[in-house]
Short mmCIF file of the C-alpha atoms (twelve columns), coordinates in Angstrom:
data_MODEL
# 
_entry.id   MODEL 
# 
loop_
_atom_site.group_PDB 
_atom_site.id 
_atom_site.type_symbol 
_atom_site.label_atom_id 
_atom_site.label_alt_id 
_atom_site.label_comp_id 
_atom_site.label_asym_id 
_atom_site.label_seq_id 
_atom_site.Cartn_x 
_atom_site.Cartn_y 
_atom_site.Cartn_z 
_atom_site.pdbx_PDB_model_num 
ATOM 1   C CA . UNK A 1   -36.518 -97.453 7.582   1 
ATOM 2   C CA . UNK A 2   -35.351 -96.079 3.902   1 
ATOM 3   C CA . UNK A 3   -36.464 -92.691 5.458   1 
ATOM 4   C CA . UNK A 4   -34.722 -92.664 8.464   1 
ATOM 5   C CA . UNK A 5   -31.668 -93.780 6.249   1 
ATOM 6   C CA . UNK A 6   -32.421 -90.868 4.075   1 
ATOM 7   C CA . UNK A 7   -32.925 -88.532 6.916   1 
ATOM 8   C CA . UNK A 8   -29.597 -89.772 8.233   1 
ATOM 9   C CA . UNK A 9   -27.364 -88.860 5.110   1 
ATOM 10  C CA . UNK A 10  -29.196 -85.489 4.173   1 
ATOM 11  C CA . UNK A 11  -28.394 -84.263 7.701   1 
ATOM 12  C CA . UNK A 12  -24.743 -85.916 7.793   1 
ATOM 13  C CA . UNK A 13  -24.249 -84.008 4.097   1 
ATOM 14  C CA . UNK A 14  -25.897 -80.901 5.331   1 
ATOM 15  C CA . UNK A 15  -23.784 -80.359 8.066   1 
ATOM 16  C CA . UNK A 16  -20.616 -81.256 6.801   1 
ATOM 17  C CA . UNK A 17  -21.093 -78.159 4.106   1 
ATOM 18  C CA . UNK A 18  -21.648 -75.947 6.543   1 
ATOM 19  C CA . UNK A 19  -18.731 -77.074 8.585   1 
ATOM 20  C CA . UNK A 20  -16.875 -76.593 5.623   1 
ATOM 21  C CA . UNK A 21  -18.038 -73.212 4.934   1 
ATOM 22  C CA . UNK A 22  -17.264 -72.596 8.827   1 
ATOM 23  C CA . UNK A 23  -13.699 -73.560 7.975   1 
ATOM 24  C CA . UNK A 24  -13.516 -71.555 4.608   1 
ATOM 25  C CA . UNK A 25  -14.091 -68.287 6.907   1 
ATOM 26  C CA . UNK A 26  -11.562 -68.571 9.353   1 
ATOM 27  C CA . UNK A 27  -8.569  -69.581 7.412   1 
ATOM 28  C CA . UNK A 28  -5.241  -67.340 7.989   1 
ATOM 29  C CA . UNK A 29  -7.647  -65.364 9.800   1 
ATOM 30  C CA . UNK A 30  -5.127  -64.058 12.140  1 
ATOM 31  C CA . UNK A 31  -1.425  -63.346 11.935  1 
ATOM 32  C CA . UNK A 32  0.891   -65.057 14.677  1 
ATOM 33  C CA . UNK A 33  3.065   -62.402 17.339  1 
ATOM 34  C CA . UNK A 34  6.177   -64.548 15.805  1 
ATOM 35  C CA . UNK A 35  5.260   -63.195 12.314  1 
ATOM 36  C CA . UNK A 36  4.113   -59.803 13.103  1 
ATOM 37  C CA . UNK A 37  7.459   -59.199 15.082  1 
ATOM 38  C CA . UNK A 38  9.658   -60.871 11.876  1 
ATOM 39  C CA . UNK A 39  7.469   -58.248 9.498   1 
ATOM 40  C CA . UNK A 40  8.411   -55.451 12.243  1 
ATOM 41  C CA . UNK A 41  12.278  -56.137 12.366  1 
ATOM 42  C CA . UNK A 42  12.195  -56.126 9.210   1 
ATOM 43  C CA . UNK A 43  10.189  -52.608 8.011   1 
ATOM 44  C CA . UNK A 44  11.689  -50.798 11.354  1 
ATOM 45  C CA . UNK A 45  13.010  -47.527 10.445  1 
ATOM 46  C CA . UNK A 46  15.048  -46.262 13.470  1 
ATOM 47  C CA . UNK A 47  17.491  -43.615 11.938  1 
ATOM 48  C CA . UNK A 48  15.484  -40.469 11.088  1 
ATOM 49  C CA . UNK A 49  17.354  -38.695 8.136   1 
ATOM 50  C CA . UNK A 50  15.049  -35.311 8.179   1 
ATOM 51  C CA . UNK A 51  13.405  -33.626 6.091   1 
ATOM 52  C CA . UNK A 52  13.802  -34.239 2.313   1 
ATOM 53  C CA . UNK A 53  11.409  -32.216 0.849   1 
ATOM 54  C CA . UNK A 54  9.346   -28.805 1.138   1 
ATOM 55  C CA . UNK A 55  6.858   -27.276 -1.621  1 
ATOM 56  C CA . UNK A 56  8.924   -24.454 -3.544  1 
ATOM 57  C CA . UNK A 57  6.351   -21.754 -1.655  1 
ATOM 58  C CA . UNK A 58  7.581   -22.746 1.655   1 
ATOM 59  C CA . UNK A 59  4.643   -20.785 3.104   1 
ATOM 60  C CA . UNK A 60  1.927   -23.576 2.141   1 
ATOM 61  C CA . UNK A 61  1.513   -26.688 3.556   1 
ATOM 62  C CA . UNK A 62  2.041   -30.549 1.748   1 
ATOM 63  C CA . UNK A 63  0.848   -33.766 2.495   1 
ATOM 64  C CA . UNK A 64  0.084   -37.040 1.202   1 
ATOM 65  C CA . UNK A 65  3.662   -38.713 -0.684  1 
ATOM 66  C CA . UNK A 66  2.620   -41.528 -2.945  1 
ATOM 67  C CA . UNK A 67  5.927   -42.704 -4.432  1 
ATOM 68  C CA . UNK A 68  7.113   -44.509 -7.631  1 
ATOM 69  C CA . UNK A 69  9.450   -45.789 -10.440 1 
ATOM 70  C CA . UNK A 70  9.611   -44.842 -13.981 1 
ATOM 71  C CA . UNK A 71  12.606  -45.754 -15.734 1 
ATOM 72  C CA . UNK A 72  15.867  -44.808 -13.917 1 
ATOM 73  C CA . UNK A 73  13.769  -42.130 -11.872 1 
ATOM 74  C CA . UNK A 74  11.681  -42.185 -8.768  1 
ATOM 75  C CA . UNK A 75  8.457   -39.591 -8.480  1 
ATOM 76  C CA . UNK A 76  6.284   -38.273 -5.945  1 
ATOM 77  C CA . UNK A 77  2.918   -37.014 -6.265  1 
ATOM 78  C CA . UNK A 78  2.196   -34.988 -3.115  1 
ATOM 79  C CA . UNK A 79  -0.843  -32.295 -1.823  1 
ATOM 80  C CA . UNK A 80  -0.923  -28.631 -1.698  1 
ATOM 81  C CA . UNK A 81  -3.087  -26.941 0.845   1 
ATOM 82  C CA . UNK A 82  -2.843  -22.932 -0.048  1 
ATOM 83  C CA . UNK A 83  -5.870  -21.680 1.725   1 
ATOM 84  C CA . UNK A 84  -8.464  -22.257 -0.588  1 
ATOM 85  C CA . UNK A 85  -8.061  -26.033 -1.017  1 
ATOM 86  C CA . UNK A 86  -5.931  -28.881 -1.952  1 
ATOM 87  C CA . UNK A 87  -4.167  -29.290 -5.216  1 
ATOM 88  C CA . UNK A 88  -1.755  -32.162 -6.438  1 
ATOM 89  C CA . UNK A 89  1.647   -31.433 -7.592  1 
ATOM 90  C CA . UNK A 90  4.407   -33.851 -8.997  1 
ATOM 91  C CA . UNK A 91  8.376   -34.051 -7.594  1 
ATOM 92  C CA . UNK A 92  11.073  -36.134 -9.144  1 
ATOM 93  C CA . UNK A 93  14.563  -37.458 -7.496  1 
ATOM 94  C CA . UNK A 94  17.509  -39.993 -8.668  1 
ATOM 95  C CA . UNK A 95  18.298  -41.042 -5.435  1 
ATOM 96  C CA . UNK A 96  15.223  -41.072 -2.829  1 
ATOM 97  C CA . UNK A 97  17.190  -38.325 -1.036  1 
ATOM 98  C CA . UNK A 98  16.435  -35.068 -3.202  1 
ATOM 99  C CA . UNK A 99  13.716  -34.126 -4.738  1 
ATOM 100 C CA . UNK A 100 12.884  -31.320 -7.434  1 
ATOM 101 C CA . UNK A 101 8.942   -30.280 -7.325  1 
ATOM 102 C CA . UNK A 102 8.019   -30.728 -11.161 1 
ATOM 103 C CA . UNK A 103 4.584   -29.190 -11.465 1 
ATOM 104 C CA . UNK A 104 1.084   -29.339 -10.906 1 
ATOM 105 C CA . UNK A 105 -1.276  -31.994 -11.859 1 
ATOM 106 C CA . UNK A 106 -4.518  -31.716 -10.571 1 
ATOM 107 C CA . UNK A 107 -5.918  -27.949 -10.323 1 
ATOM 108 C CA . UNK A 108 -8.933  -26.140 -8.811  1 
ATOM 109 C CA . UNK A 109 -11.851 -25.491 -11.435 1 
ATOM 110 C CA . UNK A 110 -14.942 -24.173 -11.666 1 
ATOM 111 C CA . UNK A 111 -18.556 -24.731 -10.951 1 
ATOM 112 C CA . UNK A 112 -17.626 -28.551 -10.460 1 
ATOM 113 C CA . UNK A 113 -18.566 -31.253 -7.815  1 
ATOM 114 C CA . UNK A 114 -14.910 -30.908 -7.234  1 
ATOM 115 C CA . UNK A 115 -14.147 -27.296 -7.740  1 
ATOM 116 C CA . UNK A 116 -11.958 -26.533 -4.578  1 
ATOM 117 C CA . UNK A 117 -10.506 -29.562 -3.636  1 
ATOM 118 C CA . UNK A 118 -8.389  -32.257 -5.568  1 
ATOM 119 C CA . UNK A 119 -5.479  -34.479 -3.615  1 
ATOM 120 C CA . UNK A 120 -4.972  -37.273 -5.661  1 
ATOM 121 C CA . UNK A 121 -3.019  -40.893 -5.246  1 
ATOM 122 C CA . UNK A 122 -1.846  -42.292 -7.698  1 
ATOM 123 C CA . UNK A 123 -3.449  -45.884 -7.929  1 
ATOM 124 C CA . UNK A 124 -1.859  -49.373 -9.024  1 
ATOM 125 C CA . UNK A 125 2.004   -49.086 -7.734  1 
ATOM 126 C CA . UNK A 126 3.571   -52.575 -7.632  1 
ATOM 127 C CA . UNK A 127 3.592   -53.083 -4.114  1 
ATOM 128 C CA . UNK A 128 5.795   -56.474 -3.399  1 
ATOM 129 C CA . UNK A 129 8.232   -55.102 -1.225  1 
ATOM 130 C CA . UNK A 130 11.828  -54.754 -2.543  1 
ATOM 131 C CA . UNK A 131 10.061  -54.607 -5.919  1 
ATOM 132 C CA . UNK A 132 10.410  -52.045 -8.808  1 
ATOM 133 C CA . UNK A 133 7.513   -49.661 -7.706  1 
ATOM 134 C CA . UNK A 134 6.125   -49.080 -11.363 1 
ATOM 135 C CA . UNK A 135 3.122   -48.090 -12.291 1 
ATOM 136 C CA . UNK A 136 0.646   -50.645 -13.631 1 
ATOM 137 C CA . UNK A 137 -1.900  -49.244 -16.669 1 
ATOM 138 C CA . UNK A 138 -5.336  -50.173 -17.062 1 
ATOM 139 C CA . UNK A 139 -7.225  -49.829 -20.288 1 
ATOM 140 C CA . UNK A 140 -3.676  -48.111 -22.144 1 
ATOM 141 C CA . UNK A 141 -4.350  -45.030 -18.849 1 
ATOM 142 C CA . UNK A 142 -2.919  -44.643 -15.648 1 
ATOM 143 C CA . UNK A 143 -5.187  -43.723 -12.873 1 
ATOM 144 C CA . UNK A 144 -5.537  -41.417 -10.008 1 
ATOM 145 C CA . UNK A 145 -8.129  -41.228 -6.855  1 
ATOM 146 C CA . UNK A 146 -8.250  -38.054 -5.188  1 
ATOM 147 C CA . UNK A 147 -9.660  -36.342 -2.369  1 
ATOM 148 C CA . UNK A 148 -12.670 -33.869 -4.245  1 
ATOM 149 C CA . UNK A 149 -15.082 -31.448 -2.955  1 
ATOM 150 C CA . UNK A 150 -16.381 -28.271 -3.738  1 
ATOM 151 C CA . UNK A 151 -16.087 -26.386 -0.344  1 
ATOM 152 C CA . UNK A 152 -13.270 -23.984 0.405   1 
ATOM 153 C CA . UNK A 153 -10.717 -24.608 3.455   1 
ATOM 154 C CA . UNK A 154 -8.828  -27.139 5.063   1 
ATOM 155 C CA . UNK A 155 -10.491 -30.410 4.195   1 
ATOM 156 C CA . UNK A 156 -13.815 -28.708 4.201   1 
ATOM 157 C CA . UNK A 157 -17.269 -29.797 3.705   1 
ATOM 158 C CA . UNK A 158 -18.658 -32.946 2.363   1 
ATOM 159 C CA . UNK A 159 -15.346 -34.431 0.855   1 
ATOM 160 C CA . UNK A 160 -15.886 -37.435 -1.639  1 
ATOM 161 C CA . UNK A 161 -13.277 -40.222 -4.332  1 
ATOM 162 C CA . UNK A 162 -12.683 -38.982 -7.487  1 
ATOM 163 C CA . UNK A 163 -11.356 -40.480 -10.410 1 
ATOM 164 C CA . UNK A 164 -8.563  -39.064 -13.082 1 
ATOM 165 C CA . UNK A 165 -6.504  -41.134 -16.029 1 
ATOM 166 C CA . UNK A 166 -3.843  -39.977 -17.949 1 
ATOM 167 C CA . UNK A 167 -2.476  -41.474 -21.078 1 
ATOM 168 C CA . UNK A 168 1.618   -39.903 -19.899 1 
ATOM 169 C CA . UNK A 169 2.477   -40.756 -16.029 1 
ATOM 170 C CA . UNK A 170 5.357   -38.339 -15.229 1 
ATOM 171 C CA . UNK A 171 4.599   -35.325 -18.096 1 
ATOM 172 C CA . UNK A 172 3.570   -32.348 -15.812 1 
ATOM 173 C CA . UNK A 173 -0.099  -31.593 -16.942 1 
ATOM 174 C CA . UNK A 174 -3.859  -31.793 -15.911 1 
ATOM 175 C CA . UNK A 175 -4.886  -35.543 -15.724 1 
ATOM 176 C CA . UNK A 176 -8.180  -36.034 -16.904 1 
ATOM 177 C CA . UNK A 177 -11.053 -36.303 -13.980 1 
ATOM 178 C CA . UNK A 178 -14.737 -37.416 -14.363 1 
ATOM 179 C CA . UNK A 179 -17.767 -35.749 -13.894 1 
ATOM 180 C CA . UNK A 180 -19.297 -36.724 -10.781 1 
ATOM 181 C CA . UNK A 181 -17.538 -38.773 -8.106  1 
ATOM 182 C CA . UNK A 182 -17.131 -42.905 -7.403  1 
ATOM 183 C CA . UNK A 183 -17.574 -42.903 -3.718  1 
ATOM 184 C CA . UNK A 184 -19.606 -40.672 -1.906  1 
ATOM 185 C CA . UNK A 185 -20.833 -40.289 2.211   1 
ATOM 186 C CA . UNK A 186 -24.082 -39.754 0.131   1 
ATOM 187 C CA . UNK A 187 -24.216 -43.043 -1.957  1 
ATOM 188 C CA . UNK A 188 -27.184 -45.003 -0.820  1 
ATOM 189 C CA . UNK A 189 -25.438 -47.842 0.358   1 
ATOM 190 C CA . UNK A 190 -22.832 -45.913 2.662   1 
ATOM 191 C CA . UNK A 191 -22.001 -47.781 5.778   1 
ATOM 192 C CA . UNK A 192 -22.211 -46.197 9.713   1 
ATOM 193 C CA . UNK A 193 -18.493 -45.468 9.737   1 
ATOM 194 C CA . UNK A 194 -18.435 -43.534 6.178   1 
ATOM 195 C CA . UNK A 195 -21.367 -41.447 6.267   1 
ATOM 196 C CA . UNK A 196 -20.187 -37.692 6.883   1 
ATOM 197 C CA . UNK A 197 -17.169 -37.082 4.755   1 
ATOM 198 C CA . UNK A 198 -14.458 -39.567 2.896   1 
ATOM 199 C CA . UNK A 199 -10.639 -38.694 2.901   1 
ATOM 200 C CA . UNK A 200 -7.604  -40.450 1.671   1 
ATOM 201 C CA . UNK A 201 -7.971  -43.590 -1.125  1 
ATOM 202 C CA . UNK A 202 -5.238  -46.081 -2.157  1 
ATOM 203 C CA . UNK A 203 -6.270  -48.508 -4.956  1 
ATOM 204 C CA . UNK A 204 -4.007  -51.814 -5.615  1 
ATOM 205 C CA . UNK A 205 -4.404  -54.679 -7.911  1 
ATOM 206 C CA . UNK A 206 -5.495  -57.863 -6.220  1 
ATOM 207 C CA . UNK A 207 -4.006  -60.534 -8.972  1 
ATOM 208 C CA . UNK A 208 -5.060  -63.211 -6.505  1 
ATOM 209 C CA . UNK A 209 -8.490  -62.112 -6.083  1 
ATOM 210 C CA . UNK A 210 -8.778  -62.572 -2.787  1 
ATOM 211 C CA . UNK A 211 -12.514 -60.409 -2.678  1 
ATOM 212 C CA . UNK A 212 -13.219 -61.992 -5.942  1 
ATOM 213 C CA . UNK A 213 -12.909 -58.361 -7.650  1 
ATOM 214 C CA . UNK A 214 -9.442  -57.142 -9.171  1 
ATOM 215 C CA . UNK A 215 -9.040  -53.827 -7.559  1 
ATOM 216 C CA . UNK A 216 -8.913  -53.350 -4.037  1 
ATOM 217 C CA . UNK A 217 -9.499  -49.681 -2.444  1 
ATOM 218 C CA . UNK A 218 -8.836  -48.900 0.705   1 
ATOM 219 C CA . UNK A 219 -9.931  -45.902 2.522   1 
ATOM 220 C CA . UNK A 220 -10.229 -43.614 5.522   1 
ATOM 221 C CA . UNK A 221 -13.725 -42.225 6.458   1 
ATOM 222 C CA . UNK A 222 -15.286 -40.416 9.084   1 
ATOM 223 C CA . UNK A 223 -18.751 -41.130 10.389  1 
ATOM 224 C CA . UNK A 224 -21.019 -41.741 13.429  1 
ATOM 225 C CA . UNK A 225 -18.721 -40.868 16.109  1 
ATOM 226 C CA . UNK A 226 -16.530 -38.662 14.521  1 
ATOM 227 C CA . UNK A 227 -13.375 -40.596 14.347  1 
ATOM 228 C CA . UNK A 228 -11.666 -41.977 11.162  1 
ATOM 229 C CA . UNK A 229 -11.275 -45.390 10.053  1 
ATOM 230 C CA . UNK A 230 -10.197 -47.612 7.575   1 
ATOM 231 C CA . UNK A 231 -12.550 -49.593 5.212   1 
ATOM 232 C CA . UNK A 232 -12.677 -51.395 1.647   1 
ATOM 233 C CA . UNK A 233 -14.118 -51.186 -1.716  1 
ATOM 234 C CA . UNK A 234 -13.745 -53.253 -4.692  1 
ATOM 235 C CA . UNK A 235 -14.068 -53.083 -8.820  1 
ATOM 236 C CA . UNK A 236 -13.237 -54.714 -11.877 1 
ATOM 237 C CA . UNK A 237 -13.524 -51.940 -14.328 1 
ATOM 238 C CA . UNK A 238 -11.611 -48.784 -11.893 1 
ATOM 239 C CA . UNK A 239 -14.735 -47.100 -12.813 1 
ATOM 240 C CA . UNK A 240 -17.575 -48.501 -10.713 1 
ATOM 241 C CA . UNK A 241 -17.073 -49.719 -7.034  1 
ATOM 242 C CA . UNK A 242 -18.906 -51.383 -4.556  1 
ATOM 243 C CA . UNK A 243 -18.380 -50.990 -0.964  1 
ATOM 244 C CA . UNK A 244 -16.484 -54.551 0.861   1 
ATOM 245 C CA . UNK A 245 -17.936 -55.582 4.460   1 
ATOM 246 C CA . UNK A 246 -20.291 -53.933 6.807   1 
ATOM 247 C CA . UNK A 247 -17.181 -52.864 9.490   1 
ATOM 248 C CA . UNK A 248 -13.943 -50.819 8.731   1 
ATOM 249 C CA . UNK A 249 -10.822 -52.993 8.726   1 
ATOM 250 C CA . UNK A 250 -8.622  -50.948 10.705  1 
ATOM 251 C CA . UNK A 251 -10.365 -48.512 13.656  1 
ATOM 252 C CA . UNK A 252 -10.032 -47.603 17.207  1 
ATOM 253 C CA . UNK A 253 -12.966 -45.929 17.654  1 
ATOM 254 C CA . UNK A 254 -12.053 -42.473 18.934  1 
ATOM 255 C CA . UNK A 255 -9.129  -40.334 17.116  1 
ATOM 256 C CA . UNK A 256 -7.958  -41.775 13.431  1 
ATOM 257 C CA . UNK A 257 -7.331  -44.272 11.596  1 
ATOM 258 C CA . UNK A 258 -6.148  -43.418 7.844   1 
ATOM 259 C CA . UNK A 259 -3.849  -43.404 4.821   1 
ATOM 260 C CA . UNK A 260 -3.465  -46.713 4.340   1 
ATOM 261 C CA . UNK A 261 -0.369  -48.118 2.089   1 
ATOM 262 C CA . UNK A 262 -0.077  -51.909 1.109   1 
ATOM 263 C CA . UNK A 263 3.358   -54.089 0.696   1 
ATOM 264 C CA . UNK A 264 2.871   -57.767 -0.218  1 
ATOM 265 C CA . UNK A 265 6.477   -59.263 2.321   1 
ATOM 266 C CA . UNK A 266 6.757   -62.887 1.053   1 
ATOM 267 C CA . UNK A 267 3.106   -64.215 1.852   1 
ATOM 268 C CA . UNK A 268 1.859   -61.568 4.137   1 
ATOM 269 C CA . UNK A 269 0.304   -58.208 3.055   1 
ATOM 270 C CA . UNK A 270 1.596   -55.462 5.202   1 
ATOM 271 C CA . UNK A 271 -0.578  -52.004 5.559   1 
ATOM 272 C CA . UNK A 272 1.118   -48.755 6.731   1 
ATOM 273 C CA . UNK A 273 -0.997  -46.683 8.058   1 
ATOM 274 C CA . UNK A 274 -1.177  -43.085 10.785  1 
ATOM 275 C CA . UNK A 275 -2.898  -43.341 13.971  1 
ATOM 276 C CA . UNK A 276 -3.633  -40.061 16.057  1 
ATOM 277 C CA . UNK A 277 -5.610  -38.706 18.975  1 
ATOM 278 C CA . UNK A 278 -6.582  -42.250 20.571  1 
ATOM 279 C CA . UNK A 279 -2.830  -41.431 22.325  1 
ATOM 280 C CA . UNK A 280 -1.474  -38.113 22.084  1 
ATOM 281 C CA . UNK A 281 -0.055  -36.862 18.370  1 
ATOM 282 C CA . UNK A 282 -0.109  -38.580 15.753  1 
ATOM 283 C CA . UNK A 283 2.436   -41.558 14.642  1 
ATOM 284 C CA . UNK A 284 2.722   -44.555 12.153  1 
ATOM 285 C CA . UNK A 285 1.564   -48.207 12.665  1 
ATOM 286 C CA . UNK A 286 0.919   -50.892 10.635  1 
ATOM 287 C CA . UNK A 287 -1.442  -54.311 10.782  1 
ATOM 288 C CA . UNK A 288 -0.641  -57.532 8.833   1 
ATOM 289 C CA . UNK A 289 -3.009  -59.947 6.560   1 
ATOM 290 C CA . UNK A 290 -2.911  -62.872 4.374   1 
ATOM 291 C CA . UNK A 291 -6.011  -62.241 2.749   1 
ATOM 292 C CA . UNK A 292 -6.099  -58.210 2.306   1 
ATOM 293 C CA . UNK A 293 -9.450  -58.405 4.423   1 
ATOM 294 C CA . UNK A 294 -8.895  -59.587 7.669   1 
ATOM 295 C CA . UNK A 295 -6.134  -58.030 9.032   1 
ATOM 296 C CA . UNK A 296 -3.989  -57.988 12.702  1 
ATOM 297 C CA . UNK A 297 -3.367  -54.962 14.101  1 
ATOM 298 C CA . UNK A 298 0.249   -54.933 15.689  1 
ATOM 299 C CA . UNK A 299 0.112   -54.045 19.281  1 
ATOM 300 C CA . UNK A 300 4.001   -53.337 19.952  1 
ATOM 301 C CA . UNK A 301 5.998   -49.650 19.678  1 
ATOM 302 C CA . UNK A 302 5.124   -46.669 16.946  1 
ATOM 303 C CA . UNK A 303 7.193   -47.371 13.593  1 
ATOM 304 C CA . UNK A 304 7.694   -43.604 13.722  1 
ATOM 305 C CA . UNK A 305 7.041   -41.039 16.604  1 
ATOM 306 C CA . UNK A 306 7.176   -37.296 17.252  1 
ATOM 307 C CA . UNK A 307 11.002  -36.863 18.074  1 
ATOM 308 C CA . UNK A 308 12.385  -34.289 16.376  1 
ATOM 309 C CA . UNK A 309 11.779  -30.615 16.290  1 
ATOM 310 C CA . UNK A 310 10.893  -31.041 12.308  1 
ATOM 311 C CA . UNK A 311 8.279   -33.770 13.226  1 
ATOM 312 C CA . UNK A 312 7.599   -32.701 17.349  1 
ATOM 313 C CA . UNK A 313 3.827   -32.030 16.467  1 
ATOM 314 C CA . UNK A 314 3.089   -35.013 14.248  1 
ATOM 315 C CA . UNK A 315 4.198   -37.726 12.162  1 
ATOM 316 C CA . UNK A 316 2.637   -39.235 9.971   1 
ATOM 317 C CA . UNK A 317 0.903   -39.966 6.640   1 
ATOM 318 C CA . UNK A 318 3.436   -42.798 5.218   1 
ATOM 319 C CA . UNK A 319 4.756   -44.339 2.024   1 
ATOM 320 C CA . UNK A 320 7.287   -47.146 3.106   1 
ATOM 321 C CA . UNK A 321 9.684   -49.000 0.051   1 
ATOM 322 C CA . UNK A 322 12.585  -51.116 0.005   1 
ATOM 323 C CA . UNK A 323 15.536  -50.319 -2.500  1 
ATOM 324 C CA . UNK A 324 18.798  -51.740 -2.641  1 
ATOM 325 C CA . UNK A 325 18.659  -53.296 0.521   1 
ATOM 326 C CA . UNK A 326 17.414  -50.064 2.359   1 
ATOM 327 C CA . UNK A 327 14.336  -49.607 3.868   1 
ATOM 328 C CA . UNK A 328 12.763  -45.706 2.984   1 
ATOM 329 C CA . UNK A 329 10.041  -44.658 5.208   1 
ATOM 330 C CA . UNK A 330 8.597   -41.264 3.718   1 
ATOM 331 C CA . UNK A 331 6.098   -39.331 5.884   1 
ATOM 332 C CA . UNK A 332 4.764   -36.096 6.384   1 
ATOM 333 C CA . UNK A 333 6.223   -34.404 9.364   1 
ATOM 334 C CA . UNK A 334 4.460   -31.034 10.988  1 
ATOM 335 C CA . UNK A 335 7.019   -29.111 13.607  1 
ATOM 336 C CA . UNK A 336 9.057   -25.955 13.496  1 
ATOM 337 C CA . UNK A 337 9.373   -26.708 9.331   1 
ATOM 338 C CA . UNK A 338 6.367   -26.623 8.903   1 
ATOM 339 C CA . UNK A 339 4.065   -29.403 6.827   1 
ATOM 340 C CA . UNK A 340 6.901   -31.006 5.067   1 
ATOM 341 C CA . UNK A 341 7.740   -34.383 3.889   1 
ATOM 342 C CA . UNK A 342 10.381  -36.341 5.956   1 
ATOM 343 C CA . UNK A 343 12.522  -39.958 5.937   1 
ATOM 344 C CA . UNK A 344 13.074  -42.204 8.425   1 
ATOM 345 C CA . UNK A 345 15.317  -45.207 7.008   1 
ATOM 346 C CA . UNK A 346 16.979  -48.574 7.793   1 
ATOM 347 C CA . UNK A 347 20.467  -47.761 7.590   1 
ATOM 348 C CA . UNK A 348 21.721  -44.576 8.857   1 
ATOM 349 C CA . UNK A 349 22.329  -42.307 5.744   1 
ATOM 350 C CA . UNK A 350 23.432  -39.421 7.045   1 
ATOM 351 C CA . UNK A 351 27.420  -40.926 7.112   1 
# 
């Protein structure tokens, strides 16, 4: 009798923890259509103000804004392609509207894992949204992933993260970059989706620690299949990172899915990110989460679409912020301009 009793409880206690592990794994699991359309009404950008920036050397092409705050000013790192490779290159502006190209940051070099390519991001911008967009330090530096290989050509070869610090965010000079990179298609624990070549990287803080780690990266990668698609590391030291899941995040397996940007809008984490070539051109969506892993992809119209004759080829690439009551949606736009840098806003500007 005492050990059917004992039977009894063990298995009542036994499953009731794994029911409540069950639970654990499907909290806030999915975001409602109610939310999802309240998040959309309110990041919608429908008045396109054009373009608002081109390199000085209109001939070459730029990419990638990654947009901040430092003091009264607002910067932009953004890419270079010239023919050999990608290099990064700093802007500044007062007012979101024009911007000056500072200088160059990140430069090609020699006989390194990393000698021809280098398009960074700069990592740890406050994303709440209507926040101040500063740049967060860790260890007294400020850090930079980037885009490195050592192949010349349009986003050539094996392409793998890089790391750079700097102790001076907005001084036009070389950041500091390590010696070998911190994600790799060759690391031995690369996933199916990641294994031939890794391309853009955004790295937040996670204060909540929602993956139990600090520092969140998210990035786009292509493997078996060929397309691109979103998927997750983590870190608590910005140095060392271990890949998050066994799946991307974000992917439609065929075309791409890439250049992911994070807003935190009251308790739901928003990601901007491009789609192309699973429809025709390429455009900007977004997916919502309340955890920063599991995230809902929104099914309803493009935030931005080829329209214009600036942006009639593709658009796409974001950086989305909210200032003074105005929502800025910076994104690279590739028409009769060429590979320039364009805004799509809120209110309509151009009065």
């Amino acid at each position: 009798m005492k050990s059917i009793l004992f039977f009894s409880i063990f298995t009542y206690f036994l499953f009731s923890a794994t029911s409540c592990v069950n639970k654990t794994k499907s909290v806030k699991k999915i975001v409602s259509e109610e939310t999802m359309q309240k998040v959309y009404e309110e990041i919608k950008t429908p008045f396109k103000y054009g373009v608002v920036f081109q390199h000085p050397d209109t001939t070459k092409l730029i990419d990638s804004p990654t947009i901040f705050r430092e003091g009264d000013s607002w910067h932009m790192t953004y890419i270079v392609f010239d023919g050999q490779g990608y290099e990064t290159w700093l802007a500044e502006s007062k007012d979101l509207i024009q911007w000056e190209s500072k200088g160059k940051i990140l430069s090609f070099t020699e006989n390194t894992w990393d000698a021809n390519q280098k398009a960074g991001y700069v990592s740890l911008v406050n994303y709440d949204w209507g926040g101040n967009y500063n740049v967060e330090k860790f260890n007294n530096n400020y850090w930079m992933t980037y885009l490195g290989g050592n192949t010349t050509g349009y986003e050539a070869g094996v392409l793998k993260i890089g790391l750079a610090d700097t102790k001076t965010l907005t001084k036009v000079q070389s950041w500091n970059t390590n010696n070998s990179p911190i994600l790799s298609p060759e690391d031995f624990d690369v996933r199916w989706f990641e294994d031939k070549t890794i391309y853009k990287s955004l790295v937040i803080k996670d204060t909540l620690l929602h993956t139990g780690h600090e520092y969140i990266m998210y990035y786009n990668a292509k493997g078996m299949g060929d397309f691109e698609s979103i998927g997750m590391a983590v870190s608590d030291d910005m140095m060392s990172w271990q890949r998050f899941g066994e799946d991307p995040i974000i992917t439609r397996n065929k075309g791409i899915c890439g250049d992911a940007q994070i807003a935190k809008f009251n308790d739901v984490y928003v990601m901007f990110y491009f789609g192309a070539f699973w429809k025709p051109g390429a455009f900007e969506r977004f997916a919502c989460s309340y955890d920063l892993i599991n995230w809902t992809d929104w099914q309803g119209q493009d935030l931005i679409a080829p329209s214009e004759s600036y942006d009639n080829k593709y658009a796409h690439k974001p950086w989305v912020i909210k200032w003074n009551d105005v929502v800025y949606h910076f994104y690279n736009a590739v028409g009769d301009k060429g590979r320039v840098i364009a805004l799509a806003t809120s209110k309509d500007l151009s009065k």
